[in-house]
C-alpha positions as semicolon CSV with decimal commas, in nm:
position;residue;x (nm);y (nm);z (nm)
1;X;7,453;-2,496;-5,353
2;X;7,520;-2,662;-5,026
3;X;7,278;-2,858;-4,817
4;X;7,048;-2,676;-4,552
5;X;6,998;-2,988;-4,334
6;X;6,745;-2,796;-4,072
7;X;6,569;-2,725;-4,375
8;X;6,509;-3,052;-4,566
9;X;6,125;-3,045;-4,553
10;X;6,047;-2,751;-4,701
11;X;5,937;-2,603;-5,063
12;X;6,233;-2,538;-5,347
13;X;6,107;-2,166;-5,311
14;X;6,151;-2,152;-4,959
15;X;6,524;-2,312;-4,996
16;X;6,592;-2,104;-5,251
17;X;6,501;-1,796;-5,065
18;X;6,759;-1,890;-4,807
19;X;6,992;-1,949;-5,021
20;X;6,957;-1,609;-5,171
21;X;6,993;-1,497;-4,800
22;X;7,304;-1,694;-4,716
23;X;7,450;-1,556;-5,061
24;X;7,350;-1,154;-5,016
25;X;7,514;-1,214;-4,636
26;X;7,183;-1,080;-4,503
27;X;7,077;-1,415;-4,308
28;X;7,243;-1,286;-3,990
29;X;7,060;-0,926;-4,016
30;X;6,722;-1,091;-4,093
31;X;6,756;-1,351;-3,796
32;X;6,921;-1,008;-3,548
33;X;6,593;-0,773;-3,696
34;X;6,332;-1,004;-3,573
35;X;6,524;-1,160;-3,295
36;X;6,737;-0,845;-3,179
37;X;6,875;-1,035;-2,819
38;X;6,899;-1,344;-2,679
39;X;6,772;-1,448;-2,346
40;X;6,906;-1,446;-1,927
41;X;6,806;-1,770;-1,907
42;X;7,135;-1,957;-1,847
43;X;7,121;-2,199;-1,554
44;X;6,974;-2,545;-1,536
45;X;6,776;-2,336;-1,209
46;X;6,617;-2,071;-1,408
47;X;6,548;-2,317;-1,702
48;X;6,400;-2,569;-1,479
49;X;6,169;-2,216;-1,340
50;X;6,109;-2,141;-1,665
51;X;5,963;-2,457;-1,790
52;X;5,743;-2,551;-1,482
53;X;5,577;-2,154;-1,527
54;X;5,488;-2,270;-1,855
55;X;5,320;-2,618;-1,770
56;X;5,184;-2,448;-1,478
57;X;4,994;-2,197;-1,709
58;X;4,875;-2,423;-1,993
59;X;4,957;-2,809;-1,876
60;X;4,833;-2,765;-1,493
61;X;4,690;-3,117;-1,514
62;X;5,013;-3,295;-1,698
63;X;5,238;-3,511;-1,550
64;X;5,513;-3,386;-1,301
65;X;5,882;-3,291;-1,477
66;X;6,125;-3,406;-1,191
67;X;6,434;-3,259;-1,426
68;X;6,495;-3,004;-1,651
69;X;6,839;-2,916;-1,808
70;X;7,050;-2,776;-2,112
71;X;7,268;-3,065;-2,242
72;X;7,587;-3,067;-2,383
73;X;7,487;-3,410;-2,511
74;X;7,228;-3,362;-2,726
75;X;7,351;-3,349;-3,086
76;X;7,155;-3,100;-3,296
77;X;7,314;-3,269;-3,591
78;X;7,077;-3,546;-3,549
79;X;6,785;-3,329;-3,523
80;X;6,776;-3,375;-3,117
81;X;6,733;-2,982;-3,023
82;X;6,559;-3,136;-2,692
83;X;6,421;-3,473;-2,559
84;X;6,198;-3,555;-2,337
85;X;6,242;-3,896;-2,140
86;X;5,973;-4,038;-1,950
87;X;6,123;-4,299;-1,706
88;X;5,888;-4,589;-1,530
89;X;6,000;-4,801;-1,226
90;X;5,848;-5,052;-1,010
91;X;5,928;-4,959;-0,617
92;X;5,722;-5,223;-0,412
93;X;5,405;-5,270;-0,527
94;X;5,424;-4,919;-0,699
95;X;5,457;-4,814;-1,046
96;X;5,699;-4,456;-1,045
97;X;5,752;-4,273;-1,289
98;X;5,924;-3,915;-1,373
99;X;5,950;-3,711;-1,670
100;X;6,269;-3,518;-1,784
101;X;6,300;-3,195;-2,037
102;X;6,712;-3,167;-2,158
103;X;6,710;-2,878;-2,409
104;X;7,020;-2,847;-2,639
105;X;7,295;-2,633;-2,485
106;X;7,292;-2,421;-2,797
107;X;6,961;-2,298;-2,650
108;X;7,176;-2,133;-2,390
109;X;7,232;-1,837;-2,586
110;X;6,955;-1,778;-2,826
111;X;6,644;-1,538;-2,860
112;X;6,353;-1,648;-2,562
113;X;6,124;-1,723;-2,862
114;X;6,315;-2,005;-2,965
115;X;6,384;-2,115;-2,634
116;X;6,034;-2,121;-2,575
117;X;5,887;-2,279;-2,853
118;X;6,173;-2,583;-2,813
119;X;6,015;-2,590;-2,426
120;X;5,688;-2,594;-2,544
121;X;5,783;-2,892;-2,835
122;X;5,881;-3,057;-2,511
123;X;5,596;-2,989;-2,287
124;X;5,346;-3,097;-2,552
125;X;5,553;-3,438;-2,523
126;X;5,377;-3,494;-2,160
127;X;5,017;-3,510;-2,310
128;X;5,139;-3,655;-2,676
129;X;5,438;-3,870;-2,738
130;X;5,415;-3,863;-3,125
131;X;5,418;-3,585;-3,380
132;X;5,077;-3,584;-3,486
133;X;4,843;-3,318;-3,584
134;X;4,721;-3,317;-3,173
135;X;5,070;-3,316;-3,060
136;X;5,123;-2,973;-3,319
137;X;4,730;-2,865;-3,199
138;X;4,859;-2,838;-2,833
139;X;5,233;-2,659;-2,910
140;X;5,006;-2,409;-3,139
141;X;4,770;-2,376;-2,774
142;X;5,064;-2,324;-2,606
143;X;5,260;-2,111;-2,822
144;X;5,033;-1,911;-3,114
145;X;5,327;-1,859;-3,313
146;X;5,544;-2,228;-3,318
147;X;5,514;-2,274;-3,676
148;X;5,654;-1,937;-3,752
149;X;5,935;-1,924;-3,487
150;X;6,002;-2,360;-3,566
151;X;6,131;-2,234;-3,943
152;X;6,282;-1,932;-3,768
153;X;6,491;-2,127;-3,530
154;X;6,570;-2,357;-3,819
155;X;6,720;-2,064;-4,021
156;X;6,862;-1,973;-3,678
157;X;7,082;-2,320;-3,623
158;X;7,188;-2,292;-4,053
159;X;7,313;-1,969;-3,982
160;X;7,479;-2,113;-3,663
161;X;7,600;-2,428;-3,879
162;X;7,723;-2,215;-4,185
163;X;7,943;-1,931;-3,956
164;X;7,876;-1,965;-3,633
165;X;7,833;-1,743;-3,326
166;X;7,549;-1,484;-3,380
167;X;7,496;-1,341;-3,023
């Protein structure tokens, strides 16, 4: 059986599973049932809208994002499906600083739900820098459903990885 990479830290029943899946050729239908079209949101504009009407709603208080763009760049390969950079400089006798969100540009063309919870993996980055269970507290504030739709979008990028194109 070959490797799922995007799935490395889950159960031998859940692997299994999608293996079964990948086998039957029914990954593509299960992923195009639940997730039946992908989203309009194309431009570094309407992304940048996108993610400041979510902080606006649930982060109001946060730190400002001064950029917000898909990146060729980012190498999903590595596990880098977005990154959030948080830049300091001294101007004067002032500290600046400004935040950036670059989601991975195979975000371009995927269902919103996975577009959203990446944005909200991000977003959660302004209050907590590390993966820890009040980093996950917040995404699950923001987004009820980011466990569910993080091993969806996982099954998503295999599927992408093993043929390729799905909408």
């Amino acid at each position: 059986m070959n490797k799922l990479k995007y799935l490395g830290g889950y159960s031998a029943v859940v692997i299994d599973q999608v293996h079964t899946l990948i086998n039957n050729n029914k990954l593509a239908g299960f992923l195009l049932e639940k997730y039946p079209v992908s989203h309009s949101i194309r431009t570094d504009k309407a992304l940048y809208t996108f993610v400041i009407d979510l902080k606006t709603q649930y982060l109001r208080q946060s730190n400002s994002i001064s950029k917000v763009i898909y990146d060729d760049k980012l190498d999903v390969l590595h596990q880098a499906l977005g990154l959030h950079t948080f830049i300091s400089r001294v101007q004067g006798n002032n500290l600046k600083s400004k935040n950036e969100i670059r989601i991975g540009s195979v975000f371009r063309k995927c269902p919103i739900e996975f577009l959203t919870m990446i944005v909200v993996h991000e977003l959660a980055h302004l209050k907590e820098k590390e993966h820890n269970r009040a980093f996950y507290k917040l995404c699950v504030y923001m987004e009820p459903n980011y466990h569910q739709l993080e091993f969806d979008m996982r099954l998503y990028l295999t599927y992408l990885d093993l043929v390729g194109k799905l909408y």
